[in-house]
N, C-alpha and C positions, 0 to 999 in steps of 0.2 A: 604611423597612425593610419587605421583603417575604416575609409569614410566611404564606403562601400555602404550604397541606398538601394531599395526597392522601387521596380518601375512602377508606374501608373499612380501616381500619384502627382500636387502639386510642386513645383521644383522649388519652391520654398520649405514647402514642408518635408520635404525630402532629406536638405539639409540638417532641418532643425531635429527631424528623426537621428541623422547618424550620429550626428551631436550628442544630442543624448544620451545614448547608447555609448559611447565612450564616458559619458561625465557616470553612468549607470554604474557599467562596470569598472572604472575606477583607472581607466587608462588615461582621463583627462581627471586629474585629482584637485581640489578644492587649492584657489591658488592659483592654477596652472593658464596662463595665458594661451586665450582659440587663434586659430589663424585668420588670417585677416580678411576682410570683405575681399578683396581683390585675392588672394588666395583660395578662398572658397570658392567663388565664382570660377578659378579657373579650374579647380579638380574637378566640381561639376558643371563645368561646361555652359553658365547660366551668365545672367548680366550680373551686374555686382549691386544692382539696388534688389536683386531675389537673396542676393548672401545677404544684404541688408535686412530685411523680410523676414528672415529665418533666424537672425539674431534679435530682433525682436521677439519674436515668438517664446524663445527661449529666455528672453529677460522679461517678459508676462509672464513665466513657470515658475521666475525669480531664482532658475539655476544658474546663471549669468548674472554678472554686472558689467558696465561699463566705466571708466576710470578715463576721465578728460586728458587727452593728451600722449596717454599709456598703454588702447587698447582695449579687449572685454577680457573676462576672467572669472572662471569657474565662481561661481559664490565659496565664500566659508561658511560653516555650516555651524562657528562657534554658538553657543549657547551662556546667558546669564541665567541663572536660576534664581527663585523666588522663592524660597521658602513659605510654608504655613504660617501653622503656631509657635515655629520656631524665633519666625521672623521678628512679633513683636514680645520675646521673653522680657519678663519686668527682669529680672535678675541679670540677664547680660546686657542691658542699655546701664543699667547703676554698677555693674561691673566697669563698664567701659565706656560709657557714655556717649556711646555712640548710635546715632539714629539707624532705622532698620536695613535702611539701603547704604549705607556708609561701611556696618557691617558687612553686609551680603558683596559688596565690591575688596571688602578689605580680607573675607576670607577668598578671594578668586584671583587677589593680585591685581588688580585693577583703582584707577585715582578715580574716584568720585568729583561730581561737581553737580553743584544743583541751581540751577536760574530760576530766583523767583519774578513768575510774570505781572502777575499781579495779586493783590488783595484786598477785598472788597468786601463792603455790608452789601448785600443780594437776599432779593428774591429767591428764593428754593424753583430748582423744578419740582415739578409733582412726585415725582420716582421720589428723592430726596427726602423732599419733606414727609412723604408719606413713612420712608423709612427711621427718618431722624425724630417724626415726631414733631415736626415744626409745624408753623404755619406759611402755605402755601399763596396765600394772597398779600403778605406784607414783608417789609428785609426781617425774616428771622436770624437768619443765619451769616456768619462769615464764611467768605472763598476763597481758598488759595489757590492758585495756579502755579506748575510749577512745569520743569524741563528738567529732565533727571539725564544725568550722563555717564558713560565710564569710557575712559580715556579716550573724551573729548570727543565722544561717538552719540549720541544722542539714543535712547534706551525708552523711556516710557514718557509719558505726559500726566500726570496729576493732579487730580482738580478735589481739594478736599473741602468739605462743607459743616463745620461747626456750630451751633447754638450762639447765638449772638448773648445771651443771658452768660455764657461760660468764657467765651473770647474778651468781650469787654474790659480794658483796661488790665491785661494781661501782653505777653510778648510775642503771644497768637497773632498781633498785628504787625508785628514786625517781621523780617526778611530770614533774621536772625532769633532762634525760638529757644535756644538755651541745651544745657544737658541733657539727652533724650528726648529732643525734639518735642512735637504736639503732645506725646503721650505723658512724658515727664509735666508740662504745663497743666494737662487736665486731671493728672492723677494729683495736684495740688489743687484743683478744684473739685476735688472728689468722687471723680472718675477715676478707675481702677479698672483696665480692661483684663476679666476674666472667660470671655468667650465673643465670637465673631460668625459673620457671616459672610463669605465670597459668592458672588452672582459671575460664573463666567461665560462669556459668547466668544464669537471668532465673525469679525464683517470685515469690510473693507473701509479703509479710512476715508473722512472727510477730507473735504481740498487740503485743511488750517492742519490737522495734524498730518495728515503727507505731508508740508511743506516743515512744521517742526520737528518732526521724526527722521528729515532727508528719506522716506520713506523710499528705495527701489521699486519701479513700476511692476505691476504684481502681485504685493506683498500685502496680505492683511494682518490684521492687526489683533490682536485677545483684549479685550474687554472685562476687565475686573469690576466689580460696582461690589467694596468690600464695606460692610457695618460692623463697629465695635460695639458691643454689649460692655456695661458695668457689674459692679458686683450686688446689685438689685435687679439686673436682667435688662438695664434702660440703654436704650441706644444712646449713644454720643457721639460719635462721628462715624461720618458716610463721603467715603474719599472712592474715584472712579478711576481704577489704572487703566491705561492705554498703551498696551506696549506691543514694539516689533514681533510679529509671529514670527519672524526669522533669526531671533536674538536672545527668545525669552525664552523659559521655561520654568513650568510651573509644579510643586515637589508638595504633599499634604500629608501626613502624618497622623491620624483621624483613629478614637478608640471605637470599637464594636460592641454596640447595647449588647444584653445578653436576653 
């Protein structure tokens, strides 16, 4: 392994350069556990809180992790995808009745689990209401909050926000929502999602979701703020993904007007 650095530079950053350049080209591969503070330190010749220094630097770039007890180690670079319009097909949840992320984990080989946090009659934010249609000064709406997983790894965070006129005295309130999830519930209240809307950003997470995400220092986050349309063009629900930028990815499938 060749950790050959250029001079004139700070002896931290000197490290985390040669580092890189190996994790670059593919000589330290995803997986592959660095050498150790006290072994860096001694190839280049520095105190061992500068090889400290330089492994942080590179766990800010999020090409590094570190692993309690075991060590740092290249990141994996695996990816979840998200599908579009595939994701919420009326015909494969009544196929198989399974909710959209149940699928998208069951075609990737992966155990799904989903912690519901809470659920609640709320005020809308503004964004929300404005996009649901609600009212913004009173509880229109129900919240759910959710922790979505895949083997037992923590993946996105989920805050979806429903019409309190449609939730009411349905299974919407519960943990547990039935065959086909939200959508199967509102398409029996006659909501039929025939077209949508994804809003997507890329920031850096809040304290609350770093700490639910086990978010790597680093690592921001994609901001989904997605709205279902019915089949009179009415919004009905407005749910906000939060998910790992180092986990996620996101697949659209979209026709071209003529």
């Amino acid at each position: 392994m060749n950790l050959d650095t250029a001079a004139g530079q700070l002896p931290s950053r000197r490290i985390a350069d040669a580092v890189r350049a190996l994790i670059t080209a593919g000589e330290l591969a995803p997986g592959d556990k660095l050498p150790s503070e006290r072994e860096l330190a001694r190839r280049f010749g520095t105190a061992r809180n500068t090889a400290r220094e330089a492994i942080r630097l590179l766990t800010e770039e999020a090409l590094v992790t570190a692993r309690h007890g075991r060590g740092v180690f290249v990141r994996e670079k695996q990816r979840v995808v998200r599908w579009g319009s595939e994701r919420y097909s009326r015909r494969t949840y009544r196929e198989t009745g399974l909710t959209p992320f149940r699928l998208e984990m069951a075609r990737q080989g992966m155990t799904p689990r989903v912690e519901v946090t809470s659920i609640e009659q709320v005020t809308p934010p503004f964004d929300v209401a404005e996009r649901l249609k609600a009212s913004p000064e009173e509880p229109s709406v129900l919240r759910r909050c959710n922790i979505y997983y895949a083997d037992d790894e923590p993946l996105q965070v989920v805050t979806t926000y429903l019409r309190w006129a449609d939730a009411e005295g349905t299974l919407l309130l519960q943990a547990e929502t039935g065959p086909g999830g939200i959508y199967g519930r509102l398409e029996e209240r006659g909501h039929t999602m025939t077209t949508g809307q994804d809003e997507i950003t890329a920031r850096m997470a809040s304290q609350t979701e770093a700490q639910e995400l086990d978010l790597p220092p680093g690592v921001p986050v994609l901001d989904v703020l997605h709205t279902s349309l019915d089949q009179d063009g009415e919004p009905f629900e407005v749910s906000r993904f939060v998910h790992r930028a180092d986990r996620a990815g996101l697949v659209y499938n979209f026709p071209i007007e003529g």
